[in-house]
PDB file of N, CA, C, O and CB in Angstrom:
ATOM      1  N   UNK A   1     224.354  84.338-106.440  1.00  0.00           N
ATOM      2  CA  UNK A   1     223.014  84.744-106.905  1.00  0.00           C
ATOM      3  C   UNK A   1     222.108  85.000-105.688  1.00  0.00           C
ATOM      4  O   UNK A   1     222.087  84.165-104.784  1.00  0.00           O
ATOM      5  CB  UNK A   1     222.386  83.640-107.842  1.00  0.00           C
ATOM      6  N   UNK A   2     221.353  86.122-105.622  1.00  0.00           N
ATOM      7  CA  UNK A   2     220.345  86.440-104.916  1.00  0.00           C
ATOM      8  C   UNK A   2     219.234  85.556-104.944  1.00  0.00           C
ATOM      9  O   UNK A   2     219.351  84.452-105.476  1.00  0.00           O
ATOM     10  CB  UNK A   2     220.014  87.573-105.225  1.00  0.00           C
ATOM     11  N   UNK A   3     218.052  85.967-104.372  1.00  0.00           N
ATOM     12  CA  UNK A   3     217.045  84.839-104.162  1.00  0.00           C
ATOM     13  C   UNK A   3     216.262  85.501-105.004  1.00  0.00           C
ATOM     14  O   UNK A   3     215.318  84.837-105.433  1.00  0.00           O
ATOM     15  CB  UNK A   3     216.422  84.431-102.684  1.00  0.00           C
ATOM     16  N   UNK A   4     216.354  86.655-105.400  1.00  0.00           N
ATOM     17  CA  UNK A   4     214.854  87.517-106.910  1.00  0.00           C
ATOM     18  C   UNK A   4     215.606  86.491-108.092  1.00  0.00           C
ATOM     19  O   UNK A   4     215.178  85.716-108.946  1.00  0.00           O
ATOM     20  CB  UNK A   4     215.092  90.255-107.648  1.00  0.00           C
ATOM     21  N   UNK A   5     216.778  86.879-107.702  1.00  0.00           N
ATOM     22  CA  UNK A   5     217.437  86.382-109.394  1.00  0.00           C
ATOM     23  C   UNK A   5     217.224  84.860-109.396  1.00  0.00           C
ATOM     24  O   UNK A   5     216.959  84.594-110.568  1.00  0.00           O
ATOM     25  CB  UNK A   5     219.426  86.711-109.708  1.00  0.00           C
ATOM     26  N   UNK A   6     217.206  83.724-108.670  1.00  0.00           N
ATOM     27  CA  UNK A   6     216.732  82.726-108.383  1.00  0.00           C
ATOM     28  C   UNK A   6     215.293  82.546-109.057  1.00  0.00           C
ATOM     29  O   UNK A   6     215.132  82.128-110.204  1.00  0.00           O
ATOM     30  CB  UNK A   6     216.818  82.684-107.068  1.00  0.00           C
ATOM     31  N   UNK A   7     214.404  82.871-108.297  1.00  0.00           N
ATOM     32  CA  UNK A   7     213.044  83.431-108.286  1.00  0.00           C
ATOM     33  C   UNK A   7     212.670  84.031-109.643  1.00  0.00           C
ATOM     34  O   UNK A   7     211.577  83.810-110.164  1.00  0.00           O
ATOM     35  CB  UNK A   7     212.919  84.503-107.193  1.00  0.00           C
ATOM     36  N   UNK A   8     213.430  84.647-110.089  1.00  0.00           N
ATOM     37  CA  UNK A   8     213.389  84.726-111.880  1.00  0.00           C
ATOM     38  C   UNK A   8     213.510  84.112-112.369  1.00  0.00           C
ATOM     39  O   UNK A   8     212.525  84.057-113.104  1.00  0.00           O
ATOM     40  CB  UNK A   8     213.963  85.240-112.641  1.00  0.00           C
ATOM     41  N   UNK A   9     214.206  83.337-112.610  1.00  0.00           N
ATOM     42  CA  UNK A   9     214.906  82.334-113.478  1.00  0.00           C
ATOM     43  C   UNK A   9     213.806  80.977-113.763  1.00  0.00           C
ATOM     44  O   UNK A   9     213.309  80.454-114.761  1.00  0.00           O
ATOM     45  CB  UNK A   9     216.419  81.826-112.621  1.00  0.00           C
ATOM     46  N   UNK A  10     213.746  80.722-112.063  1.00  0.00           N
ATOM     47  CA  UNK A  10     212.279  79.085-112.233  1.00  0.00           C
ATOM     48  C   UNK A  10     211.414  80.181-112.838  1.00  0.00           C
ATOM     49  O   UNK A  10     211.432  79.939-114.045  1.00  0.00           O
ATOM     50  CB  UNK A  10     211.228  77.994-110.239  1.00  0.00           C
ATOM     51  N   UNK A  11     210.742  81.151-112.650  1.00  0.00           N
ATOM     52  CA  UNK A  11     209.436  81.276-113.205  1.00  0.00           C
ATOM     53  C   UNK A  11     209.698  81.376-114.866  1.00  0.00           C
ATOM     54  O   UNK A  11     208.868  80.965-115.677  1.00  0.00           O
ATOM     55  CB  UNK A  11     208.641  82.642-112.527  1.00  0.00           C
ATOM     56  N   UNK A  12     211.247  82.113-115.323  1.00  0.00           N
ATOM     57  CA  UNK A  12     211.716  81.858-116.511  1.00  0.00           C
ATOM     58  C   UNK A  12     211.135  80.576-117.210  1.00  0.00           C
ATOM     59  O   UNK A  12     210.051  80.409-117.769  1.00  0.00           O
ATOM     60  CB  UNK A  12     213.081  81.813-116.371  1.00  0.00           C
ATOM     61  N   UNK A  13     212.327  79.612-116.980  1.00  0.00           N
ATOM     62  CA  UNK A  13     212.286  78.195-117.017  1.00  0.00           C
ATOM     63  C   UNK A  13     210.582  77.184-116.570  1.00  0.00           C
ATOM     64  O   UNK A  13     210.400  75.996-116.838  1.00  0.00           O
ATOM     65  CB  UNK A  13     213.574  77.889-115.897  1.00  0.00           C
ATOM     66  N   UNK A  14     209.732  77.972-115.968  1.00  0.00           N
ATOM     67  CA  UNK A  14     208.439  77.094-116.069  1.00  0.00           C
ATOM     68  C   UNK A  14     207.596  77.953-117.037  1.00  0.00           C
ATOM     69  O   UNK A  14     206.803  77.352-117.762  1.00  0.00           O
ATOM     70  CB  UNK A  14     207.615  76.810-114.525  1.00  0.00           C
ATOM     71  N   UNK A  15     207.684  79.312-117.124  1.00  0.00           N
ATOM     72  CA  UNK A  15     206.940  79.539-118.629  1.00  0.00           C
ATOM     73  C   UNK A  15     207.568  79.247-119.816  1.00  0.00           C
ATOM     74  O   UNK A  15     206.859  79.357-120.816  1.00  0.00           O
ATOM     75  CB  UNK A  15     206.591  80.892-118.887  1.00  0.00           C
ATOM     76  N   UNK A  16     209.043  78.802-120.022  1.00  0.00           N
ATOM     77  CA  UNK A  16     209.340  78.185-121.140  1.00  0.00           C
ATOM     78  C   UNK A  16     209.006  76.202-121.064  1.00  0.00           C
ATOM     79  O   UNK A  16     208.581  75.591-122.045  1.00  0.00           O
ATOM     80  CB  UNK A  16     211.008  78.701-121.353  1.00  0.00           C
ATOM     81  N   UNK A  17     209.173  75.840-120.338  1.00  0.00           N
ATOM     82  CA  UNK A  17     208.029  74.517-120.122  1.00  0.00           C
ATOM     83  C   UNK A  17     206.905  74.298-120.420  1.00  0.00           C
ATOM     84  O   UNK A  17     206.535  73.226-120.899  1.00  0.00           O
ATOM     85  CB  UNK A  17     207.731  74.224-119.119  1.00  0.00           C
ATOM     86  N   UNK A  18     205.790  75.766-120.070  1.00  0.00           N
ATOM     87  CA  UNK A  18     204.386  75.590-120.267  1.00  0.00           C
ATOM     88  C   UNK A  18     203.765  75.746-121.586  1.00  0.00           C
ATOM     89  O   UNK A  18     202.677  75.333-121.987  1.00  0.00           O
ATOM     90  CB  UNK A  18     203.772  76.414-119.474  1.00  0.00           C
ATOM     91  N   UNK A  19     205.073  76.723-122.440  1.00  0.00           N
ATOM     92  CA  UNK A  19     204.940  77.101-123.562  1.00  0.00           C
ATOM     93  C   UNK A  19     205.408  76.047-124.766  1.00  0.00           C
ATOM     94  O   UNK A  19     204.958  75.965-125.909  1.00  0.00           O
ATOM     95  CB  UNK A  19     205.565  78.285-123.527  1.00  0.00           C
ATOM     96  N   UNK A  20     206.309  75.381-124.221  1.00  0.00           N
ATOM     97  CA  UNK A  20     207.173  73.942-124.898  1.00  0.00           C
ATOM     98  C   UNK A  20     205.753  72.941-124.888  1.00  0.00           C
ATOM     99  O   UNK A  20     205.277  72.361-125.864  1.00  0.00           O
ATOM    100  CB  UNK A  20     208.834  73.110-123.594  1.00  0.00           C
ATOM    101  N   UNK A  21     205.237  72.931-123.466  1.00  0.00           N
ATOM    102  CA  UNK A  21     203.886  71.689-123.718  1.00  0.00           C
ATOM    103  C   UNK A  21     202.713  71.826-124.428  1.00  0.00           C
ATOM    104  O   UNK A  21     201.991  70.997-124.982  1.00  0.00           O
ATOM    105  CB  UNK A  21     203.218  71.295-122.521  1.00  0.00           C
ATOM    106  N   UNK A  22     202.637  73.353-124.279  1.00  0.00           N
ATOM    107  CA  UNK A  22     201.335  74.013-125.015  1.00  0.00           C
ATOM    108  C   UNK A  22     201.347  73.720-126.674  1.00  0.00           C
ATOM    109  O   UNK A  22     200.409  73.332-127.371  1.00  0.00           O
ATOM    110  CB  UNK A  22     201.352  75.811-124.754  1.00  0.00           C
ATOM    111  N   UNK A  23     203.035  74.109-127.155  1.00  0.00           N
ATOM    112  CA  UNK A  23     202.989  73.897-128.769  1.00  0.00           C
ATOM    113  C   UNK A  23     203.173  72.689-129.204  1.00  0.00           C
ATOM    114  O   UNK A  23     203.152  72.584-130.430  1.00  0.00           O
ATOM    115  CB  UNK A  23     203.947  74.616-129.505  1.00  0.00           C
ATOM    116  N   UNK A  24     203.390  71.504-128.454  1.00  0.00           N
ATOM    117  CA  UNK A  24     203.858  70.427-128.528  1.00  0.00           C
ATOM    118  C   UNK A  24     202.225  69.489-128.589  1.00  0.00           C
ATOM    119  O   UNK A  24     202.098  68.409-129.166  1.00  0.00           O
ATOM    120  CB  UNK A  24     205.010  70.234-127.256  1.00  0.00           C
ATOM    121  N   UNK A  25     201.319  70.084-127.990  1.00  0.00           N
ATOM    122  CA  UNK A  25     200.297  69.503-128.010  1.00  0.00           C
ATOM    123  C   UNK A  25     199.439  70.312-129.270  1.00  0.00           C
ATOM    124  O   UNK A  25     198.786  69.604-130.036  1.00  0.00           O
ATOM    125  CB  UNK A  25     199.743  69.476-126.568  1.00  0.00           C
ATOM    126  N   UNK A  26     199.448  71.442-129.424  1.00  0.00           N
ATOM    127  CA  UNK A  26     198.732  72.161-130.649  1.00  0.00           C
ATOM    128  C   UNK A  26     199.640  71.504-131.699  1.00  0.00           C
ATOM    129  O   UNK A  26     198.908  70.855-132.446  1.00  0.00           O
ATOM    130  CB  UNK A  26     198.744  74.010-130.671  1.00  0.00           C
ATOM    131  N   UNK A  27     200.521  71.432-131.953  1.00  0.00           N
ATOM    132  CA  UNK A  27     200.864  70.988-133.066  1.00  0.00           C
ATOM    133  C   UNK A  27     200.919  69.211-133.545  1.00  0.00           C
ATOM    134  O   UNK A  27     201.047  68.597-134.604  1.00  0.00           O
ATOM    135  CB  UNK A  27     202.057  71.636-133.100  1.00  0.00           C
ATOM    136  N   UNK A  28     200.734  68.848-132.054  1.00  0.00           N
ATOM    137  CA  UNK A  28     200.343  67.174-132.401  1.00  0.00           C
ATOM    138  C   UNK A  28     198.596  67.405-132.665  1.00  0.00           C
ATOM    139  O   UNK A  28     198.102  66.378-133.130  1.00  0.00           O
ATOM    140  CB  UNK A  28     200.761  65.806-130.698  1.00  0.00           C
ATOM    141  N   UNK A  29     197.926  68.154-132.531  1.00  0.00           N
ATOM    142  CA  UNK A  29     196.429  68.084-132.611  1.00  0.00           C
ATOM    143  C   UNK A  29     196.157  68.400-134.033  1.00  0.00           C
ATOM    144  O   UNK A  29     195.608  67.700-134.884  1.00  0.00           O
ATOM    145  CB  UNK A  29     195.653  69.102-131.600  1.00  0.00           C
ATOM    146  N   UNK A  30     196.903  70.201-134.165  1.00  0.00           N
ATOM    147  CA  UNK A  30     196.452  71.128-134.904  1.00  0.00           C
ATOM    148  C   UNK A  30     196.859  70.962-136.731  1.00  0.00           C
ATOM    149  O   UNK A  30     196.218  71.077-137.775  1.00  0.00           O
ATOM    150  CB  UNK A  30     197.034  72.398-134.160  1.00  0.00           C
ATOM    151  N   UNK A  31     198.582  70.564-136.279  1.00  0.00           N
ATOM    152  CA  UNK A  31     199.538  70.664-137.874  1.00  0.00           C
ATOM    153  C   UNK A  31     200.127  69.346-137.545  1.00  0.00           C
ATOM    154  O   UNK A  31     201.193  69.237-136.938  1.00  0.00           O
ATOM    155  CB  UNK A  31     200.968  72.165-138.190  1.00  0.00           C
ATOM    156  N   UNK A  32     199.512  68.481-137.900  1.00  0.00           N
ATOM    157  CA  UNK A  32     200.172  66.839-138.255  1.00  0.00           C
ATOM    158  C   UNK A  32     200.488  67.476-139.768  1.00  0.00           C
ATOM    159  O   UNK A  32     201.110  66.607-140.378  1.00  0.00           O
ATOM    160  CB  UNK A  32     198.796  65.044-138.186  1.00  0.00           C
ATOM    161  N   UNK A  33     200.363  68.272-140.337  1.00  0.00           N
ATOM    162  CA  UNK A  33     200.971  68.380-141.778  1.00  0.00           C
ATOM    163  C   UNK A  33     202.547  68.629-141.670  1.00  0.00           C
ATOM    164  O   UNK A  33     203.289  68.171-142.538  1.00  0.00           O
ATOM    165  CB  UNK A  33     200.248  69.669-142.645  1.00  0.00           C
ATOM    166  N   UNK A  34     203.010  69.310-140.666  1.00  0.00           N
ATOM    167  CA  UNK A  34     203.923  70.145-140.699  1.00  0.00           C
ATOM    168  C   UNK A  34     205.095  69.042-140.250  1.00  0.00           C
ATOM    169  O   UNK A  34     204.509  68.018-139.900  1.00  0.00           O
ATOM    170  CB  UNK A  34     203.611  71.477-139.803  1.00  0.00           C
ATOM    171  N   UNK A  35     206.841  68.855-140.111  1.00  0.00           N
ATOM    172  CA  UNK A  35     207.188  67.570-139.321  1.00  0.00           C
ATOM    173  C   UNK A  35     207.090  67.898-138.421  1.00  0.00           C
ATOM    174  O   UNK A  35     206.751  69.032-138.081  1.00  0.00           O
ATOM    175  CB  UNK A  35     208.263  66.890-139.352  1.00  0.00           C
ATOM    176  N   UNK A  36     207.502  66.514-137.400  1.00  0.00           N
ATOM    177  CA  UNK A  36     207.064  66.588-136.029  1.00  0.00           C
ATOM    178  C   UNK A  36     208.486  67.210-135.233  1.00  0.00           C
ATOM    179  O   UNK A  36     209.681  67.071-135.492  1.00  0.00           O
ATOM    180  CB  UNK A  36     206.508  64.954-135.460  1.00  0.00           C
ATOM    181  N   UNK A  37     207.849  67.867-134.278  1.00  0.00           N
ATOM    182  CA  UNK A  37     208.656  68.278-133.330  1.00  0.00           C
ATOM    183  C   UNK A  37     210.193  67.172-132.883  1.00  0.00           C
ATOM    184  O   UNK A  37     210.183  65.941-132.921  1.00  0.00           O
ATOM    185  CB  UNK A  37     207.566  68.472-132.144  1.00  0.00           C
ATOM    186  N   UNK A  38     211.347  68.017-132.500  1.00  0.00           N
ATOM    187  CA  UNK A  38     212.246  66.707-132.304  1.00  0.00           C
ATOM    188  C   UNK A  38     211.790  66.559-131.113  1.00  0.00           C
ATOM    189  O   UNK A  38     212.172  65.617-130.418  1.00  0.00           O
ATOM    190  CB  UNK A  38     213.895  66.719-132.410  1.00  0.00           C
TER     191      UNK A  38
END
């Protein structure tokens, strides 16, 4: 692997993190109706 394809991948993998914490907190705030996240 090259260093772009590297370099893709973390920024991949930290906007799927930021997006995992973001719904994880809207939905503990927003939809306590709904079940909880595993």
């Amino acid at each position: 692997m090259n260093q772009d394809r590297v370099l893709t991948y973390v920024i991949w993998v930290a906007i799927a993190v930021y997006i995992g914490i973001a719904i994880y907190v809207f939905w503990h705030f927003g939809f306590t109706k709904l079940p909880p996240p595993i």
